[in-house]
C-alpha positions in Angstrom: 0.0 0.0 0.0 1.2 3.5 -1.0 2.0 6.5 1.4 1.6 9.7 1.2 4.3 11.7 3.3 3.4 15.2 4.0 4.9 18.1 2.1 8.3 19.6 3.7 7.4 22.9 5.2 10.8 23.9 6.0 11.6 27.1 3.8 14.0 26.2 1.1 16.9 28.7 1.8 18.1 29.0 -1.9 15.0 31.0 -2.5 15.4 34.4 -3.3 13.1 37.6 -3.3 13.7 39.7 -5.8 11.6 43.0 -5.3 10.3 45.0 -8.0 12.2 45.3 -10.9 12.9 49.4 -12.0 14.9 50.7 -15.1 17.5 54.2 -14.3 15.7 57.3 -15.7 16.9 60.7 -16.4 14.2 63.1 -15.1 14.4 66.9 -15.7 13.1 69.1 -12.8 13.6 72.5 -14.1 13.9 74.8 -16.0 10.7 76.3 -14.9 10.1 74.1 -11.4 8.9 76.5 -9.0 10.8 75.0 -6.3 14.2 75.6 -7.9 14.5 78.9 -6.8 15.1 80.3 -10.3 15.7 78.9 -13.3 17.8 76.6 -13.1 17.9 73.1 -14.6 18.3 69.8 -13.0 18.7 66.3 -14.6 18.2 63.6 -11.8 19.8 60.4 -12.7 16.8 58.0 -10.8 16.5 54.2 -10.0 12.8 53.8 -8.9 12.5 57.1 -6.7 15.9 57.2 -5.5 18.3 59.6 -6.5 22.0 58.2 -7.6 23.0 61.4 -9.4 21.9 65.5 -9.8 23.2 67.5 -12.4 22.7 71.1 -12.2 22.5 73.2 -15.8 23.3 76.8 -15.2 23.2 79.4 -18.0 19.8 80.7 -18.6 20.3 84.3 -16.8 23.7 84.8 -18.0 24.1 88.4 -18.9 27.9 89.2 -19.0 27.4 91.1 -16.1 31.5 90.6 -15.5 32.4 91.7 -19.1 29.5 95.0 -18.8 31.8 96.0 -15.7 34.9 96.4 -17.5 33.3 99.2 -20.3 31.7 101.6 -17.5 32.7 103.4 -15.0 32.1 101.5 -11.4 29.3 104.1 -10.5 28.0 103.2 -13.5 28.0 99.4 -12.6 26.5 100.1 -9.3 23.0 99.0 -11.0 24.1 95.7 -12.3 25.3 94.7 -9.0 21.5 94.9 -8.5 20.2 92.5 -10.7 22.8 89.5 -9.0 21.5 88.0 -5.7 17.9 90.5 -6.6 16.7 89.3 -3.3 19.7 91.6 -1.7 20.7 94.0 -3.9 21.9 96.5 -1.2 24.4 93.8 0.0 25.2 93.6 -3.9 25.8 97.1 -3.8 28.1 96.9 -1.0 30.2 94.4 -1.8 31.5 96.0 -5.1 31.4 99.4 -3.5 33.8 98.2 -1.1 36.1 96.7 -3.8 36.5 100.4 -5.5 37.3 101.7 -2.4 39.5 99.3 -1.7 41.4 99.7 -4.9 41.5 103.7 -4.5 42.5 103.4 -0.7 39.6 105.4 0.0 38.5 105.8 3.9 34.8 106.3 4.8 32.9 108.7 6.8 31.8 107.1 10.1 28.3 108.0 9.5 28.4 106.2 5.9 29.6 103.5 7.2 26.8 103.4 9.9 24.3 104.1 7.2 25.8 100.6 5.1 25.7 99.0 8.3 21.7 99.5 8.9 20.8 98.9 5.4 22.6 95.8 5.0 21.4 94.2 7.9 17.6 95.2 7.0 18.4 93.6 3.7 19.3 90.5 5.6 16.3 90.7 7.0 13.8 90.9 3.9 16.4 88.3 2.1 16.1 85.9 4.8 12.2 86.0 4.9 12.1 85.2 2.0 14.0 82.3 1.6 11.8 80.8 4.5 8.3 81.7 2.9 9.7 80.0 -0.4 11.1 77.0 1.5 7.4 76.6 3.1 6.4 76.5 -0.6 8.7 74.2 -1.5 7.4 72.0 1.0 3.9 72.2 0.0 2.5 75.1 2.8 1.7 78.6 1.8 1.2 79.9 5.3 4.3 81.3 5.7 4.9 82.7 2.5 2.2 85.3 3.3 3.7 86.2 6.8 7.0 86.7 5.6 6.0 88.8 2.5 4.0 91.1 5.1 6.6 91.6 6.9 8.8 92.3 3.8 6.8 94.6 2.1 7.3 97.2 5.3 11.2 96.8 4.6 10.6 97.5 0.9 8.8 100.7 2.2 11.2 102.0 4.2 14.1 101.3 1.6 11.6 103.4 -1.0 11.8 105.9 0.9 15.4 105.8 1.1 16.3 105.4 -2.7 12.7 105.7 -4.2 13.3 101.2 -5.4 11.8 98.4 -4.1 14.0 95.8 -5.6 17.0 97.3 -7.6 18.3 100.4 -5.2 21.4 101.2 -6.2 21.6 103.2 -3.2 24.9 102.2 -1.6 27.4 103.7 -3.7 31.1 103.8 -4.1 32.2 106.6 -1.5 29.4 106.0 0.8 25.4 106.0 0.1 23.7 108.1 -2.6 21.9 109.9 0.0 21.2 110.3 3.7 18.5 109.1 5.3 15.2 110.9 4.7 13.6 112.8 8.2 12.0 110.9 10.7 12.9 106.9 8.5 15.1 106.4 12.0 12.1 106.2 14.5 10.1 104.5 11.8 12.5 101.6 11.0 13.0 101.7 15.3 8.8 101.1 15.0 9.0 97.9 12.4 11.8 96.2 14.3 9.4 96.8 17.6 6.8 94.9 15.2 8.8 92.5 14.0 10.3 90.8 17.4 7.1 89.4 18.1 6.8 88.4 14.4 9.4 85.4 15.3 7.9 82.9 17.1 5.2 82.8 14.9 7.6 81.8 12.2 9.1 79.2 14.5 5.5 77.9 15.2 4.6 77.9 11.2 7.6 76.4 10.2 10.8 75.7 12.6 8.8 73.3 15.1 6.3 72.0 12.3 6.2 68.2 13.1 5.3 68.2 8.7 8.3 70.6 8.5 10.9 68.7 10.7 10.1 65.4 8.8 10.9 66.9 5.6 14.0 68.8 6.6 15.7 66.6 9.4 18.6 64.3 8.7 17.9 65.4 5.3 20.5 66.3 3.0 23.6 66.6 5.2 26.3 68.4 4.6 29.7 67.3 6.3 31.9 70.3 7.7 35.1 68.6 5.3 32.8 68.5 2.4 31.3 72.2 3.0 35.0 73.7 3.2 36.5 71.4 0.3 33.6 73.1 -1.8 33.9 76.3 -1.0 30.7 76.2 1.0 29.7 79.6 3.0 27.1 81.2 4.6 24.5 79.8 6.5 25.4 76.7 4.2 28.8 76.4 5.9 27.9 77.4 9.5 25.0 74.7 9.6 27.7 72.1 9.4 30.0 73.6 11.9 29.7 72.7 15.4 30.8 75.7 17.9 31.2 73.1 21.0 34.3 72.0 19.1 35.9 74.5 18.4 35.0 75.8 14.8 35.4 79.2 14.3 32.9 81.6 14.1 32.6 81.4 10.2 31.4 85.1 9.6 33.2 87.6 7.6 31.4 90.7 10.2 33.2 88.7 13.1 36.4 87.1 10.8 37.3 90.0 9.1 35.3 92.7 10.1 33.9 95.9 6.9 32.5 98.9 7.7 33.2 98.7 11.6 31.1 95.9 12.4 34.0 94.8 15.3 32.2 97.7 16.8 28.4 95.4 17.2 27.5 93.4 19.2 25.8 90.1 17.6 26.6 86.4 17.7 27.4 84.4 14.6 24.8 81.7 14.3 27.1 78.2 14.6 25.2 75.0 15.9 24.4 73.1 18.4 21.0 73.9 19.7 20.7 72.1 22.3 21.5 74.8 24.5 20.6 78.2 25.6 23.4 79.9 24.0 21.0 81.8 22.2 18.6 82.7 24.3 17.9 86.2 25.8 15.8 88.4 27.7 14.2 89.9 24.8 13.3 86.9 22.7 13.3 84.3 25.0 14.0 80.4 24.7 14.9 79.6 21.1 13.2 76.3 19.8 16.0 73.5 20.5 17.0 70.9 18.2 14.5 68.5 17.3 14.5 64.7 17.6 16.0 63.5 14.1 18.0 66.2 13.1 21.7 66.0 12.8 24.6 68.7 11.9 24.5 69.7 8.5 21.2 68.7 7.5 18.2 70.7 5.6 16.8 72.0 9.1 19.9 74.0 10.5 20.4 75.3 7.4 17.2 76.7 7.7 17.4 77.7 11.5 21.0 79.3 10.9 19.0 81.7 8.8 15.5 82.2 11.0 18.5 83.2 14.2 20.5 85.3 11.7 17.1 87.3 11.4 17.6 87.7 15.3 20.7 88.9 14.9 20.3 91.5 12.3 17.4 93.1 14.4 20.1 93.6 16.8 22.6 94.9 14.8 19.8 97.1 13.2 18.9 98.5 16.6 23.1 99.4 17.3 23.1 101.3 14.0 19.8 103.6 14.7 21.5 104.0 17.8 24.7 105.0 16.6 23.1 107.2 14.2 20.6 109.2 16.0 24.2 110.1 18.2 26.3 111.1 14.9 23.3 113.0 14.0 23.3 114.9 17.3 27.0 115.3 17.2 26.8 117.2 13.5 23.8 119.0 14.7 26.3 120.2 18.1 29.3 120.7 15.4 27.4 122.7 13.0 26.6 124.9 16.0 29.8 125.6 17.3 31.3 126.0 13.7 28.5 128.9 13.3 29.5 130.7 16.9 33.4 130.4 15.6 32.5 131.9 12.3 30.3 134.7 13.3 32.4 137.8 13.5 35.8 136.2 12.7 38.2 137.8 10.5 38.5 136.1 6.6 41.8 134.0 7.9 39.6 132.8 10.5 37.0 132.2 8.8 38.7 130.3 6.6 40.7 128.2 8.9 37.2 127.0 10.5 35.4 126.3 7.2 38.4 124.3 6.6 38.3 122.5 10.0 34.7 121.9 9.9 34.6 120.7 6.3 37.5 118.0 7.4 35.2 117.1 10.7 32.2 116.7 8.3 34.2 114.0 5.7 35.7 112.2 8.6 33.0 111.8 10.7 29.2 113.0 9.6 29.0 113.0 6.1 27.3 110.0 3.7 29.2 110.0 0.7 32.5 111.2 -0.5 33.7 111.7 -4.0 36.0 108.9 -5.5 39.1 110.0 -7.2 38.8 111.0 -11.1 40.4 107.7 -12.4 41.3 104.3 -11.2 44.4 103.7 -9.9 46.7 100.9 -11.2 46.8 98.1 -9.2 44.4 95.1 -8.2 42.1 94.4 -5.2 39.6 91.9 -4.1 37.1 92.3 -1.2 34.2 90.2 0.1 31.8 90.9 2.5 29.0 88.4 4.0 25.7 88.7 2.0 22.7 86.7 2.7 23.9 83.6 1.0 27.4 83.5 1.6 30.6 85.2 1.0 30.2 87.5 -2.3 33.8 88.7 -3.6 34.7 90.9 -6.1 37.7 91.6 -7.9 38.8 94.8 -9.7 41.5 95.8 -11.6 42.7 99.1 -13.0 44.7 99.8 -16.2 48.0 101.4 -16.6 46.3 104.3 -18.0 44.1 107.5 -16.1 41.1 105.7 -16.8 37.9 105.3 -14.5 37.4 102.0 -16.0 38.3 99.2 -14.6 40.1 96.8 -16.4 39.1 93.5 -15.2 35.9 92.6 -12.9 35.8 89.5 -11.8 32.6 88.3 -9.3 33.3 85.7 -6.9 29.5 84.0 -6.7 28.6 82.3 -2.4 25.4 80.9 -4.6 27.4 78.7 -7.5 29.8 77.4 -4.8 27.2 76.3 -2.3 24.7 74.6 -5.5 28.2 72.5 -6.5 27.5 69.8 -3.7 24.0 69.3 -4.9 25.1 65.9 -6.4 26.5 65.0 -2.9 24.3 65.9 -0.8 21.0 64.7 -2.9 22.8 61.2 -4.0 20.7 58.4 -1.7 17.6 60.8 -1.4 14.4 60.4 -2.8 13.0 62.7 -5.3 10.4 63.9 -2.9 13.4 65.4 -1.0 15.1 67.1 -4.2 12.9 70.6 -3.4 13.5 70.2 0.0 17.4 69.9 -0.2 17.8 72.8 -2.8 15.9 74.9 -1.1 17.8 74.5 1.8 20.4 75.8 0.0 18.8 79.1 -0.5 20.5 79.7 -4.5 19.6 82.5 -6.6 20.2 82.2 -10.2 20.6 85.7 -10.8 23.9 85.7 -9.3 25.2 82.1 -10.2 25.1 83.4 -13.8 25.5 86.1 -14.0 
């Protein structure tokens, strides 16, 4: 009689599971995806949804903006400084400003450099809110974007007032700024920044402490601190991948090398950790600490560098109204005195105190001073810490008495820190693409130039 032995039910170990089979794709996202920040062109070599290689194409707002520089005159350049990083054209502005002046060994007037100072940072400001509303709508919430633009718009007010331009000013000049400060724009900027402080921890609500936000952004996209220097990394790009308990340097060129006497502020440079309260105060409180996930040089400091640089502009903003309002009533006590000498002097002395005064008045409490008729020979670079990054510039003047230059060259903070997009986007998803580049905080207008 037959038998029937039961079936094995051991699993046979030689089996393997092969999941499902996917082909490698090359995926354009760009040139007109609204969450590359500009246009700008990425090919995203794919297998499945994961990302094994990013290609950035750059190009599309080139508009020799180097070459136009070396046929005018570098007041008449002043405007195409503008149209580089357009979401801070002030800074723009200053960092070729100081270039020239470099190269001509001009020294500024106290109070212009005060007036640079203030604008800068406000710039900052309106440059940095940005970037966070249009990271919200990268990441699919449009909340933010409206708080950030209302606070933005009353920046663009005051600086219309200023220079009479919402976006391209071409107010800080070579020499100083084109004009002084309009009457009573001191106690209405001190107003907005008594507005804004309040203004921040909603943004941290909306945004920084998001459970939706932090999901997207932590332990996304990191950014080793070897990495971020071998590229050229700087910025908030660079100091979210520093670590200050270590003993990295406070990567900032206001507290490195210090322009326009900002050694004479007081303001922290924004380095992680955040697990303390070493930025905490009395006037803003606890700052939100780092949340569960993150790591060092991932999506969500880079974004939290910027939200505490906000912070610190305000502060540096409040120093220079401050410093003002007391250069103002120092010219105002000088002008005084220089009218009691004067009045019923002889011609010689007369003359001797116009001359006096007139020396006081370009040391100390003017806002501009001419620049020399031509350029001298020679070359200089100088860079200054914009928004994004480091912004250099490098200008060269000819043999000849010419007030052309003969080479300008633009160092970009943007086109460095969008060269480790491949590295720090290979392993990701394609989901996290928008959320890694617009970490980054790029704008094309000054990659290309």
């Amino acid at each position: 009689m037959a038998t029937v032995t039961a079936p094995d039910t051991k699993q046979d170990q030689t089996v393997v599971e092969f999941d499902v089979r996917t082909d490698e794709m090359l995926v354009n996202m760009g040139p007109q995806h609204p969450s590359t920040h500009g246009v700008l062109r990425l090919v995203l070599r794919t297998d499945g949804e994961v990302i094994s290689e990013v290609t950035p194409h750059l190009g599309y707002l080139h508009r020799c903006a180097e070459k136009i520089g070396e046929n005018v005159t570098p007041i008449q350049f002043i405007p195409y400084t503008d149209r580089m990083d357009y979401l801070a054209g002030m800074n723009m502005n200053l960092a070729y400003s100081i270039a020239v002046e470099k190269l001509c060994g001009m020294k500024l007037p106290e109070k212009a450099n005060v007036i640079r100072v203030l604008i800068a940072e406000m710039n900052r400001i309106a440059s940095h809110l940005v970037g966070m509303g249009a990271y919200g709508l990268d990441l699919g919430t449009f909340s933010p974007f409206l708080y950030a633009f209302r606070e933005r718009e009353m920046i663009l007010d005051l600086f219309e007032e200023v220079c009479g331009a919402r976006l391209t000013y071409s107010y800080i000049t070579v020499g100083g700024a084109h004009d002084d400060l309009p009457d009573g724009w001191v106690e209405r900027c001190r107003q907005f920044l008594d507005y804004l402080k309040p203004r921040i921890g909603e943004y941290h609500a909306l945004l920084t402490t998001n459970q939706i936000f932090v999901q997207r952004t932590a332990n996304i996209g990191i950014l080793p601190k070897d990495r971020a220097l071998s590229y050229g990394c700087t910025g908030p790009m660079l100091r979210g991948s520093l670590d200050r308990t270590k003993g990295d340097p406070d990567w900032d060129l206001r507290k490195i090398e210090p322009y326009c006497g900002y050694e004479h502020y007081d303001f922290k440079a924004v380095i992680p950790p955040f697990t303390d309260n070493y930025y905490d105060d009395e006037e803003f409180g606890v700052r939100p600490r780092t949340p569960r996930g993150a790591v060092l040089g991932d999506s969500w400091h880079r974004f939290y560098v910027r939200m505490l640089e906000v912070v610190e502009s305000i502060k540096i903003a409040e120093q220079a109204l401050a410093k003002y309002s007391a250069l103002a009533a120092e010219a105002e006590e000088a002008r005084r005195e220089h009218e009691r000498k004067t009045a019923g002097a002889t011609p010689e002395e007369k003359k001797a105190a116009d001359q006096k005064y007139q020396e006081l008045q370009s040391r100390r409490f003017a806002h501009r001073i001419e620049m020399p008729r031509h350029l001298p020979a020679g070359e200089a670079y100088a860079e200054t810490e914009c928004p994004r990054g480091q912004m250099g510039f490098y200008v060269v003047g000819g043999p000849g008495k010419s007030l052309v230059p003969l080479r300008v060259r633009a160092r970009s903070s943007s086109f460095c820190n969008l060269s480790v997009t491949n590295e720090i986007c290979r392993g990701c998803l394609i989901a996290d693409v928008p959320a890694i580049v617009g970490s980054i905080d790029i704008v094309m207008g000054e990659i290309d130039r």
